[in-house]
N, C-alpha and C positions, 0 to 999 in steps of 0.2 A: 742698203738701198732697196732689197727685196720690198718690202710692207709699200714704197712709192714707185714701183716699177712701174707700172698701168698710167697711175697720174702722169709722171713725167713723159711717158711719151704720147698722152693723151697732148698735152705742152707743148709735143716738139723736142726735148732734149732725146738727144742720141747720145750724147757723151758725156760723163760727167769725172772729174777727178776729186780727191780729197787729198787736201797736203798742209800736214799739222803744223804749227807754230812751235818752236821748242825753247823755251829758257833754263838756264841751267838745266837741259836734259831730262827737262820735264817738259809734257805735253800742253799748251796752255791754251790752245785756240786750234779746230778744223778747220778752214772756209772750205767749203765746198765749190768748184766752177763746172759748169755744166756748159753744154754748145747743145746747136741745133745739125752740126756736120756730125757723123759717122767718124771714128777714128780721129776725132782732132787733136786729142792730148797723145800725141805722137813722143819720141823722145826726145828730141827738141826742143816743145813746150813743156813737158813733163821738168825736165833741166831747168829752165827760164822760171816756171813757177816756184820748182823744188829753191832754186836760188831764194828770189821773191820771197818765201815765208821764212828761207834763213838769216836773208836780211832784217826781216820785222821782229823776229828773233831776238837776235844781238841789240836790233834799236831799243827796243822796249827793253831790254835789259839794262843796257847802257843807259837810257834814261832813268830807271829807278835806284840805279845804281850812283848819279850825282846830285 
């Protein structure tokens, strides 16, 4: 995130998470979410997102898979 440090908070982004997609245990997708709050990817939403890409996960797995 270093090299877009400046841009982003020229934006507005204060926070931003990356939370990988994993099928069979491989890395297959980052999305990146950024906020405009300080502190918003708390552990809470850290959990709820971490969920969210395990879910997308298994789906896409499971979809290639029938």
């Amino acid at each position: 995130m270093a090299p877009w440090k400046e841009d982003a908070a020229r934006m507005g982004i204060r926070s931003s998470g990356a939370f990988p997609i994993r099928i069979n245990g491989e890395v297959w997708d980052t999305p990146t979410l950024s906020s405009g709050q300080t502190g918003y990817f708390d552990d809470e939403v850290v959990r709820l997102v971490d969920e969210m890409a395990l879910t997308a996960g298994i789906a896409h797995d499971w979809r290639r898979s029938s």
